[in-house]
C-alpha positions as CSV (number, residue, x, y, z in Angstrom):
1,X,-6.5,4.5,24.1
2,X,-2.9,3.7,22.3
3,X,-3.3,4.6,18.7
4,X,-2.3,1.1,16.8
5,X,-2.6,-0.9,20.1
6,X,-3.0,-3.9,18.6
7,X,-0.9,-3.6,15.9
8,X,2.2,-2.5,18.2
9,X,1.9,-5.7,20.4
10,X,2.5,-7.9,17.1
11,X,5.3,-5.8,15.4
12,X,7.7,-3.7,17.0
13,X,7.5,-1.3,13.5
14,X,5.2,-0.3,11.0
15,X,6.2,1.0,7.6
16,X,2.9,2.8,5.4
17,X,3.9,3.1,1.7
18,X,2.4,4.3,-1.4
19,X,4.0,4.2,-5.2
20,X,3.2,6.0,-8.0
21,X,3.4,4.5,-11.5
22,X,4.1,4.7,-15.2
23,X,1.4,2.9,-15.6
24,X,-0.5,-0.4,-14.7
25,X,1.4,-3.0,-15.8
26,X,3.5,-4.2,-12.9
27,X,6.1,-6.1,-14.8
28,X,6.4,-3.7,-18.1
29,X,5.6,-0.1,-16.3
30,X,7.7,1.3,-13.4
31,X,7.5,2.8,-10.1
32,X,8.4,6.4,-10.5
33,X,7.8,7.5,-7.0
34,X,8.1,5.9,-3.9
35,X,7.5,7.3,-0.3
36,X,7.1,5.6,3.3
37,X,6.7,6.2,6.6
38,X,8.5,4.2,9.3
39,X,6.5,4.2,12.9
40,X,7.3,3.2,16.3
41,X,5.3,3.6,19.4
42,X,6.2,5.7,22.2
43,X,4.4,5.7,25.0
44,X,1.4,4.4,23.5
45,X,1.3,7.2,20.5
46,X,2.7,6.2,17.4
47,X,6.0,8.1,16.2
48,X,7.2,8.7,13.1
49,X,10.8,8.1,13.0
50,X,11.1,8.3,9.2
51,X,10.0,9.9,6.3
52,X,10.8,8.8,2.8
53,X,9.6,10.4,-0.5
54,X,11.8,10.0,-3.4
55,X,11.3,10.1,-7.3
56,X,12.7,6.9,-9.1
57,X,14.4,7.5,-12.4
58,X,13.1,5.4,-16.1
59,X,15.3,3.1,-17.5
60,X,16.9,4.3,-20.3
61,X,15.1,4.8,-23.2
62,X,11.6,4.7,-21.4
63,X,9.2,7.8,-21.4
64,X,6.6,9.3,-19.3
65,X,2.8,9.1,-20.6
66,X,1.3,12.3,-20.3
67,X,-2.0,11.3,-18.7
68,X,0.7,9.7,-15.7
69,X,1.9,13.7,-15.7
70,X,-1.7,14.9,-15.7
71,X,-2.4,13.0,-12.9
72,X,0.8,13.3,-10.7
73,X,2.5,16.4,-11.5
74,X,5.3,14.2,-12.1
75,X,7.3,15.1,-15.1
76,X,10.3,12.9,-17.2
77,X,12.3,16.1,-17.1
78,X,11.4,15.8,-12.6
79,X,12.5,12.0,-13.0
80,X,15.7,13.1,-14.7
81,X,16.7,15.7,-12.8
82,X,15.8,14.6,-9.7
83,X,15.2,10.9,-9.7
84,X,17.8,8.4,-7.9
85,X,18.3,5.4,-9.7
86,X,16.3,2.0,-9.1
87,X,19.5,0.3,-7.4
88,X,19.2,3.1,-4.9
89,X,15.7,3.6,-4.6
90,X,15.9,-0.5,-3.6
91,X,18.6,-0.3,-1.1
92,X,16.4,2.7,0.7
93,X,13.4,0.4,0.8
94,X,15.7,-2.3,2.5
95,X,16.4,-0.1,4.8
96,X,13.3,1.4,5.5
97,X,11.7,-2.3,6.3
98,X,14.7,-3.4,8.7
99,X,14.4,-4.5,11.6
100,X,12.3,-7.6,13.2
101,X,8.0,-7.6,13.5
102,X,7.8,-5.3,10.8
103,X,4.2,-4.6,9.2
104,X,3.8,-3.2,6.2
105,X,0.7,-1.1,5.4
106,X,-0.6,0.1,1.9
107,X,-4.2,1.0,0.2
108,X,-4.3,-1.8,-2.2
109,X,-1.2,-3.3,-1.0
110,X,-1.1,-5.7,-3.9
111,X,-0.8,-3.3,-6.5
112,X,2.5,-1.2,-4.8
113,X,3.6,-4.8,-3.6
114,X,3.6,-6.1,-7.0
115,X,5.4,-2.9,-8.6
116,X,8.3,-3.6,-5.4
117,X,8.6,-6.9,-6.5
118,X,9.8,-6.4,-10.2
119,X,11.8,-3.7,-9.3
120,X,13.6,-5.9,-6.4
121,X,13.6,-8.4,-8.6
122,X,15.9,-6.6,-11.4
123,X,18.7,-5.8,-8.7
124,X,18.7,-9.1,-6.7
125,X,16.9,-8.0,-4.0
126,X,13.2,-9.7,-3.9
127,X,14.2,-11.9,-0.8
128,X,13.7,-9.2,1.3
129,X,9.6,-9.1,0.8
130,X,10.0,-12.6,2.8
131,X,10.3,-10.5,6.1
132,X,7.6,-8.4,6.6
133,X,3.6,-8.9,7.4
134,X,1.0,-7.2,5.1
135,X,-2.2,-5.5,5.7
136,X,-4.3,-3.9,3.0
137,X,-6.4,-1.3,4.1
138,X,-8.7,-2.0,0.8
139,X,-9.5,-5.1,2.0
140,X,-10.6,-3.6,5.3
141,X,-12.0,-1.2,3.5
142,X,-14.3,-3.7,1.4
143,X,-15.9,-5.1,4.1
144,X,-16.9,-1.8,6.0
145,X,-18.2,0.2,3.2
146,X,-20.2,-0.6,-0.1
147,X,-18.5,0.7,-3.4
148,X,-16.6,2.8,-4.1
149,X,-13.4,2.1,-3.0
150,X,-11.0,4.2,-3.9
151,X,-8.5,5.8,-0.6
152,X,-10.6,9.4,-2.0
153,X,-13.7,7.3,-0.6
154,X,-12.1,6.2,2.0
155,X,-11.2,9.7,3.3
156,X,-15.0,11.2,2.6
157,X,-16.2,8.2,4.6
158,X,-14.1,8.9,7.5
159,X,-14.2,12.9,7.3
160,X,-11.0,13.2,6.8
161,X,-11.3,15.6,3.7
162,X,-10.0,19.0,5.7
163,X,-6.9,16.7,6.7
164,X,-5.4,15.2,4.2
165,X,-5.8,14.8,0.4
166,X,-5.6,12.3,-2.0
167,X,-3.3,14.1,-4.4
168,X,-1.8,10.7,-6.8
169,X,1.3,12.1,-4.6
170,X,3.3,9.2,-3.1
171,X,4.2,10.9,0.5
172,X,0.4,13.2,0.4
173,X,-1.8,9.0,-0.2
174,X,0.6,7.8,2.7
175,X,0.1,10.6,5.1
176,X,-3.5,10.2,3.9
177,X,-3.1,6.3,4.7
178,X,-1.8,6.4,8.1
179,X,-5.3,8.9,9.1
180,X,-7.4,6.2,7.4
181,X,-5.6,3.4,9.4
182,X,-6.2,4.9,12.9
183,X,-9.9,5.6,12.1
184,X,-10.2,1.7,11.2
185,X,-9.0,0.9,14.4
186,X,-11.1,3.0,15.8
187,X,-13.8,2.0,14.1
188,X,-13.6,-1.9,14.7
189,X,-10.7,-3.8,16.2
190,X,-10.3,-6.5,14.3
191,X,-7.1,-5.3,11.8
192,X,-5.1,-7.6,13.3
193,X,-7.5,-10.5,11.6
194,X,-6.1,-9.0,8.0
195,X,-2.7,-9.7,8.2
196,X,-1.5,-11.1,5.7
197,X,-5.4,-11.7,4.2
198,X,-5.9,-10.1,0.4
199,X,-9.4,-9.8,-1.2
200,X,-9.6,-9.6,-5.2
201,X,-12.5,-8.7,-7.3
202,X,-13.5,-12.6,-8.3
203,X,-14.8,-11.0,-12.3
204,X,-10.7,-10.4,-12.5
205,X,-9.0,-12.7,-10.7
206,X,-5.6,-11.9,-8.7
207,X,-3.7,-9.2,-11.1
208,X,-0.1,-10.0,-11.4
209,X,2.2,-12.4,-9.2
210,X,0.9,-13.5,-5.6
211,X,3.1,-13.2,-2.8
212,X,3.6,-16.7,-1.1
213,X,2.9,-15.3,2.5
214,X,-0.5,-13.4,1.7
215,X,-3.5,-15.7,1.5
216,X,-5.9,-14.7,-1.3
217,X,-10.0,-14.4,-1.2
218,X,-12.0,-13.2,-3.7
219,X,-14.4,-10.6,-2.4
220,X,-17.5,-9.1,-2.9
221,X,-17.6,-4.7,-3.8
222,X,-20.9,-5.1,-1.4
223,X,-20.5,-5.3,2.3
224,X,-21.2,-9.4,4.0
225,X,-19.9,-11.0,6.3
226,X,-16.1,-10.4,7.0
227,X,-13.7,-11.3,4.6
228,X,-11.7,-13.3,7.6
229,X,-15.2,-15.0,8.5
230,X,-14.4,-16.7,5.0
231,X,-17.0,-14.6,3.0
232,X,-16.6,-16.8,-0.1
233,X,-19.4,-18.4,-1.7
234,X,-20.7,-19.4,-5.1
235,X,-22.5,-16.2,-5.9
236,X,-19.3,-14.1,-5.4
237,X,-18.2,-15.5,-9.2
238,X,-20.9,-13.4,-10.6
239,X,-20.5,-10.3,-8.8
């Protein structure tokens, strides 16, 4: 069976990204790394064509928490010596999402989407978020399994622990993304029912600024009935 089937007879290219973070505040923190990986299929197996991993550097005068170190291995003097600027690291990301049918695939796609966003924003170049489709795989995710959901859980559940690793790596969560994403499909083929459909916790509400093409359903951490089934009721407000 042709890995991403579905998917590749909607969109002629899917893009899987991950960002790291100075934190959690998507319009005061900033993305310190970003990678991506750019698919096509050939002959019904998916190719990766591209591979993007690159470290983003602070604007001036910000610093690196310690805890964001402890977690990533990701040090201000690695952002300084080896970081690109944000005007470059936004010119990549164009590129990297070029082309027509483009789908564009994270593990809690809001959160990396959101981080893009601001930093798009800063260099005049948010239009481009108008082109692509979204899927979030921790929306898919949601409805398949009961808490946790974390992409760690995610690889457990679909033994994928002796393949990748969920490392708070950029380019390690996106290799570790595109495994999870074929065992979905394999799974249950019904991904192509989550494009462009985000779940939030209802206790919180949607974190940050929506994106106008992304339809937003607050849903439950235990498994019901399908988020695109419209899985919404009273109850989920007290969840």
């Amino acid at each position: 069976m042709e890995q991403f089937g579905k998917l590749f007879s909607r969109y002629e290219v899917i893009v899987i990204l991950d960002t790291e973070t100075s934190g959690l505040r998507f319009s005061q923190d900033e993305i310190i790394e970003l990678a991506a990986v750019r698919l096509i299929s050939q002959k019904g197996t998916p190719v990766i064509v591209q591979e993007y991993d690159q470290l983003i550097q602070l604007h001036p005068g910000s610093h690196l928490n310690s805890r964001i170190t402890e977690l990533t291995g990701i040090s201000e003097d690695d952002l300084i010596q080896w970081g690109v600027e944000k005007r470059q690291a936004c010119q990549d990301f164009r590129e990297l999402i070029a082309g027509e049918r483009v789908l564009l695939v994270a593990y809690n796609a809001h959160f990396d989407l959101s981080f893009l966003f601001y930093l798009l924003h800063e260099h005049q170049m948010a239009e481009i978020l108008k082109a692509p489709d979204f899927l979030d795989l921790l929306t898919v995710y949601k409805d398949r399994r009961a808490y946790p959901h974390k992409l760690k859980d995610a690889i457990l559940a679909y033994g994928l622990e002796d393949k990748v690793v969920n490392s708070h790596r950029a380019l390690d969560d996106v290799k570790a993304t595109v495994e999870v994403l074929k065992q979905m499909e394999l799974e249950k083929a019904d991904l192509l029912r989550y494009i462009n459909l985000f779940g939030y916790n209802p206790k919180y509400g949607v974190q940050g600024k929506r994106i106008r093409s992304v339809e937003y359903r607050p849903q439950s951490y235990q498994r019901c009935q399908p988020l695109y089934d419209f899985c919404e009721d009273e109850n989920l407000a007290h969840v």
